[in-house]
C-alpha positions in Angstrom: -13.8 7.6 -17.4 -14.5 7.5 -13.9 -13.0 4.0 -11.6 -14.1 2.6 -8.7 -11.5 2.0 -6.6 -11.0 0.5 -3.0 -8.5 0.6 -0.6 -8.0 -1.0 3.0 -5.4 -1.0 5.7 -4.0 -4.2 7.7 -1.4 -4.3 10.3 0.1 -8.2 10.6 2.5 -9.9 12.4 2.5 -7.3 15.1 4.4 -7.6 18.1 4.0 -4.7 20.7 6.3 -2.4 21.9 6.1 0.4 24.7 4.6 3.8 23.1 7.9 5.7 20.8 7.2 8.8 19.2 8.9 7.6 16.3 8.3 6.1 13.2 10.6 3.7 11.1 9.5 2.0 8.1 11.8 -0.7 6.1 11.6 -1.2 2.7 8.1 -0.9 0.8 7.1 -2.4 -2.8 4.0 -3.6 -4.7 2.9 -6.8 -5.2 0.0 -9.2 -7.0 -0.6 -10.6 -3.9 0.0 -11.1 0.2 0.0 -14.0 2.7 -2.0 -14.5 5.8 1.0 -12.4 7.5 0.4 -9.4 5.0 3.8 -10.5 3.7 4.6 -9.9 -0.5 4.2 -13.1 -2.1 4.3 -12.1 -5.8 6.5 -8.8 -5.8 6.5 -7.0 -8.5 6.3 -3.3 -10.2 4.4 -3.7 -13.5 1.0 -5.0 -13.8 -1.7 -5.7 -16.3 -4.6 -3.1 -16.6 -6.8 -7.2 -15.9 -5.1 -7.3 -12.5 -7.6 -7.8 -9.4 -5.9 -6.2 -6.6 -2.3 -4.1 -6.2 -1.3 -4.4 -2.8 1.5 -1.7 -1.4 3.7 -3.2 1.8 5.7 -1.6 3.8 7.9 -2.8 6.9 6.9 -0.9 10.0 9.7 -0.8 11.9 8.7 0.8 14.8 5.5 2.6 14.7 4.7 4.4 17.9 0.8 4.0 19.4 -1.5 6.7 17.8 0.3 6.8 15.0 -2.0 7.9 11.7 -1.5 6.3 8.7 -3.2 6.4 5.6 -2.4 5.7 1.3 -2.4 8.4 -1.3 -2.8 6.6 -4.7 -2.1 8.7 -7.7 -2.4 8.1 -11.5 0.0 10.2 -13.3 0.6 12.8 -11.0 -3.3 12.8 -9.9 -4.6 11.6 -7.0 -7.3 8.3 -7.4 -7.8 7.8 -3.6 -6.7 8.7 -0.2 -7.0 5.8 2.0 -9.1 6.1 5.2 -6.9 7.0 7.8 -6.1 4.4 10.9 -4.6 4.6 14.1 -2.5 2.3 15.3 -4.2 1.4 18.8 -0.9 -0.4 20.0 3.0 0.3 19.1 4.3 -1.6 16.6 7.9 -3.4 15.8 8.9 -5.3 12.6 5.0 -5.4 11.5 4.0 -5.9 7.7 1.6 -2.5 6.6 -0.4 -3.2 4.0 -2.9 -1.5 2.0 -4.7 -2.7 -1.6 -6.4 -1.4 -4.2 -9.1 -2.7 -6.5 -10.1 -1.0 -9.9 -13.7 -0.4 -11.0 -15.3 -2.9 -14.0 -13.5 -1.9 -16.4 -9.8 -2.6 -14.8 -7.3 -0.4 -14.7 -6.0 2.2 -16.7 -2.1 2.3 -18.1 0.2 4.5 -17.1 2.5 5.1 -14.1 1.2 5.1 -10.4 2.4 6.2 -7.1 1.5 5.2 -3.3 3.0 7.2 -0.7 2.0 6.7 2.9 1.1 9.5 4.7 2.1 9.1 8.5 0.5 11.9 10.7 -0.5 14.0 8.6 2.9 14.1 6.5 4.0 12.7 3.2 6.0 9.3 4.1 7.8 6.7 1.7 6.3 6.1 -2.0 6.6 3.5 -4.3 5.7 3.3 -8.3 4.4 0.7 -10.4 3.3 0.9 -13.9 0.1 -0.4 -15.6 0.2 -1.9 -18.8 -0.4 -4.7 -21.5 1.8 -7.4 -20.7 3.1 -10.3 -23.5 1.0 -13.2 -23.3 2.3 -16.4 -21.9 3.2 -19.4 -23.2 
């Protein structure tokens, strides 16, 4: 069964530094949903296969200017999507890296998924979360 799936970069609450040819990235998790900043509102690490949008943050802590970054979702070991790849335009310090994901129709299938972010060409930082049928509530 073949799913659509989407996935889109956004650099917020940027705040520009002089070109560094290195890259430093804080923590990075998975949430249900971001703010206006690209900040994790609803972090968590297991979803339901009904969920609209995954979105993966991770804390750029200093990204230098032309810095290529891109997403590679996997399912299981098997890669769903590799993100277009952007370039930063400007450096970057303490800035919020986000990138989603939506499924196709028929949601999303269970079973354990990875993001890594690939920075210039090179595997970066990964995170997992899991996809499955969560207890209804009360």
């Amino acid at each position: 069964m073949a799913i659509g799936l989407m996935s889109l970069f956004f650099v917020a609450s940027c705040n520009k530094t002089s070109p560094d040819h290195s890259v430093v990235f804080g923590k990075i998790v998975t949430a249900a949903d971001v703010d206006a900043n690209n900040s994790p509102t609803a972090v968590v690490d297991v979803f339901s296969p009904q969920q609209k949008t995954i979105y993966v943050v991770a804390e750029g802590k200093n990204i230098a200017a032309g810095t290529k970054l891109s997403a590679n979702w996997a399912r299981e070991g098997t890669v769903l999507q590799v993100s277009n790849e952007v370039t930063a335009q400007t450096g970057y310090h303490d800035s919020n890296i986000e990138f989603h994901m939506s499924p196709g129709v028929d949601g999303w299938m269970p079973g354990h998924y990875t993001v890594q972010l690939i920075i210039n060409g090179q595997g970066g930082p990964k995170v997992g979360f899991t996809i499955k049928e969560l207890p209804q509530q009360k």
